[in-house]
C-alpha positions as CSV (number, residue, x, y, z in Angstrom):
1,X,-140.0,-111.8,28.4
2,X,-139.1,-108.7,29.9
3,X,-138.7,-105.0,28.2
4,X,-136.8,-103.0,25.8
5,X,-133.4,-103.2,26.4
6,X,-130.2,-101.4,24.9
7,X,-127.6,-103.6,23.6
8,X,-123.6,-102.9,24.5
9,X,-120.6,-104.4,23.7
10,X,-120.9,-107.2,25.6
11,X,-123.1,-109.2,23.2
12,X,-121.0,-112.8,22.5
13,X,-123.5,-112.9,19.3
14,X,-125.1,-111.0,16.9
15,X,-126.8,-111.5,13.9
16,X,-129.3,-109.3,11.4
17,X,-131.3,-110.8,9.0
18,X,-133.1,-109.0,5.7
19,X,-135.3,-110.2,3.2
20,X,-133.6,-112.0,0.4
21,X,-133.1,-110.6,-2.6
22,X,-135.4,-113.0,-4.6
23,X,-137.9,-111.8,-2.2
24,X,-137.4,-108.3,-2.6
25,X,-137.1,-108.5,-6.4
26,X,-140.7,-110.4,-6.3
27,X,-142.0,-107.8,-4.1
28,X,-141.3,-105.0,-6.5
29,X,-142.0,-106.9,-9.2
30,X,-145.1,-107.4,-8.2
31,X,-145.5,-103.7,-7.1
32,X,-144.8,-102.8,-10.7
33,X,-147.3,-105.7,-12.3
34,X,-150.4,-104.0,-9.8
35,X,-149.8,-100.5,-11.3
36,X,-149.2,-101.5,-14.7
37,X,-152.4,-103.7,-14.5
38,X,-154.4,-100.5,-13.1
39,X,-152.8,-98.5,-15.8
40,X,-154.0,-101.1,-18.6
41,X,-158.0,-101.4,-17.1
42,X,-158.5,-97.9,-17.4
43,X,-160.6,-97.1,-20.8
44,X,-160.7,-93.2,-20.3
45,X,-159.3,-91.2,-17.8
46,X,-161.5,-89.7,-15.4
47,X,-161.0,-88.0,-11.9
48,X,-162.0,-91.3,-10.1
49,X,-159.4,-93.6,-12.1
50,X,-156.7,-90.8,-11.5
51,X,-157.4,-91.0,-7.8
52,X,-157.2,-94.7,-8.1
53,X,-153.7,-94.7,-9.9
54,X,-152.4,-92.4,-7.4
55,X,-153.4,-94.2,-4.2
56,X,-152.2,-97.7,-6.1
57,X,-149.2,-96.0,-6.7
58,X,-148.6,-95.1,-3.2
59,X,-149.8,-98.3,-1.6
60,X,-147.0,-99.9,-4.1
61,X,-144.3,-97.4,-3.1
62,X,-145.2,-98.2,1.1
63,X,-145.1,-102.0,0.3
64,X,-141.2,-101.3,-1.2
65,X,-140.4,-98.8,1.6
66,X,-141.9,-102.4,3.8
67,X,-139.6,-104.9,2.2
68,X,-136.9,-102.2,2.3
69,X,-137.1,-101.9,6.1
70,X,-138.0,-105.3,7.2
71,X,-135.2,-107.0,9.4
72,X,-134.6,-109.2,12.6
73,X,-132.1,-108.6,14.8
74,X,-131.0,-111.2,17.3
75,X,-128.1,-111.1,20.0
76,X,-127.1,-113.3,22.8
77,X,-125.0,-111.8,25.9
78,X,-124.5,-112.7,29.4
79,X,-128.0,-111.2,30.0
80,X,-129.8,-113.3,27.6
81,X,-131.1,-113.3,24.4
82,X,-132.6,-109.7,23.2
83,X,-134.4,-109.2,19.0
84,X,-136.3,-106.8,17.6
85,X,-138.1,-107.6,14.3
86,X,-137.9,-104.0,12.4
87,X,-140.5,-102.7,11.7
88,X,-143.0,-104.5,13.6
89,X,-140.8,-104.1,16.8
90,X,-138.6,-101.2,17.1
91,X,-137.2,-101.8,20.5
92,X,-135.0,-104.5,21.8
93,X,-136.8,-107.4,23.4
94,X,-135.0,-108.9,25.9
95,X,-135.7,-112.7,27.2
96,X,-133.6,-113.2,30.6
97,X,-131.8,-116.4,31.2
98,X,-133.9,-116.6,34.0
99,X,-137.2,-116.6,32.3
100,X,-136.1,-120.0,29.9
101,X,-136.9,-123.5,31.2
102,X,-135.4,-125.2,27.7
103,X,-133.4,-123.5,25.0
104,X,-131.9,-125.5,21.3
105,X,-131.0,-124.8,17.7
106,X,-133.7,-126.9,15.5
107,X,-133.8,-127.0,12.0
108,X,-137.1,-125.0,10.6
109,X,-138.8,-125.5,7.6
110,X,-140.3,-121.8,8.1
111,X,-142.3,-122.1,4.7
112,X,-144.2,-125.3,5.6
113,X,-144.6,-125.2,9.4
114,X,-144.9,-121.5,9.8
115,X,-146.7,-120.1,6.8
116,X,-143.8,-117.7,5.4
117,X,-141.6,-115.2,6.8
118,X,-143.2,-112.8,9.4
119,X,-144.2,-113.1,12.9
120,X,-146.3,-115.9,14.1
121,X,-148.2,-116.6,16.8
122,X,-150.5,-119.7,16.2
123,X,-153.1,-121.3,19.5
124,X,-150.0,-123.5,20.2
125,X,-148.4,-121.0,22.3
126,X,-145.8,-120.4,20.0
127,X,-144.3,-116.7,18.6
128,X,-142.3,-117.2,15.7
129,X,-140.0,-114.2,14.0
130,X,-138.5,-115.6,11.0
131,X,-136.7,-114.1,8.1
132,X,-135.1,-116.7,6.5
133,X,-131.9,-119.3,7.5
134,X,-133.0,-122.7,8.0
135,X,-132.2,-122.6,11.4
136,X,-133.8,-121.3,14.3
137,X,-133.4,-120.5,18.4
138,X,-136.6,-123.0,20.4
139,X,-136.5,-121.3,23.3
140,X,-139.1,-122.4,25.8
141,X,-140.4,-120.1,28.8
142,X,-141.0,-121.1,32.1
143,X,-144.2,-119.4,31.4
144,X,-145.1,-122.6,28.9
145,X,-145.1,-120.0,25.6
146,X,-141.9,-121.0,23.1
147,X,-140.6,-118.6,20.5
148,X,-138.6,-119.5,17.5
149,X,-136.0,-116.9,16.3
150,X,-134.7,-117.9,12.7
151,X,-130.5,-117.9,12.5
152,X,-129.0,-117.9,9.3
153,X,-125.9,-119.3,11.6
154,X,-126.0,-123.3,10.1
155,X,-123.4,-124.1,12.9
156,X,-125.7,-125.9,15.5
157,X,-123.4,-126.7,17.6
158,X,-120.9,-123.0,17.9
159,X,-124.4,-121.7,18.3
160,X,-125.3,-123.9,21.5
161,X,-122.1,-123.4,22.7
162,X,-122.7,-119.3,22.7
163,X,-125.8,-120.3,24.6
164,X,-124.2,-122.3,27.3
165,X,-121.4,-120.0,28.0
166,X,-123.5,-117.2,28.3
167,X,-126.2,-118.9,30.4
168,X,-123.3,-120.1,33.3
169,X,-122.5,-116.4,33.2
């Protein structure tokens, strides 16, 4: 996989994925629940408890500034497939067309077989960024890793064809 890479115009796809809303409503949701309950265990106010409240109260506000941020960004070009999973990676990562032995569109059961949405990277040799989509990008490396890119794109086969036009590139 090689480094950063800046992305131009001649990208065939592109796709950005957030959260869904369920999921963000849940998240703040529960935010709110954690301070209330806080709020509702304290007998008498003291200095400690105050200090408590506050740093709940921010802890809350950084996990909604998280689900706020959190995104994947995936694009496939002539030069291969680049992503970057905001906020955990700022800057593009690019995989060259070179570097992939095996590439398909599978259907992924993220919740089940991957444990949720986030980044994953079980002993199997395989890095998984998924957000949500019941698809996803297998793309094996020559190296022997595989990393799964979740596509809200349901279109299996546009999606392959993308690939192939932009692998004979």
């Amino acid at each position: 996989m090689g480094s950063s890479k800046n992305i131009d115009d001649s990208s065939a796809y592109s796709e950005r994925q957030e959260l869904t809303a369920i999921c963000k409503v849940a998240m703040y949701l529960f935010s709110i629940f954690v301070v209330l309950r806080f709020c509702n265990s304290v007998k008498s106010p003291t200095i400690e408890t105050t200090l408590g409240l506050l740093i709940t109260i921010i802890l809350c506000g950084l996990i909604v500034f998280f689900v706020k941020t959190i995104s994947l960004h995936t694009e496939i070009s002539y030069e291969g497939i680049q992503f970057k999973f905001s906020p955990f990676i700022q800057n593009w990562k690019q995989i060259k067309w070179s570097e992939i032995e095996n590439i398909s569109v599978v259907k992924c059961t993220y919740l089940f077989k991957f444990g949720g949405w986030s980044i994953r990277s079980p002993i199997n040799k395989t890095t998984s960024f998924i957000l949500g989509g019941d698809m996803a990008l297998k793309i094996k490396l020559k190296s022997g890793h595989t990393i799964m890119i979740g596509t809200t794109n349901n279109n299996k086969q546009k999606l392959m064809n993308i690939i192939k036009k932009n692998m004979g590139h």
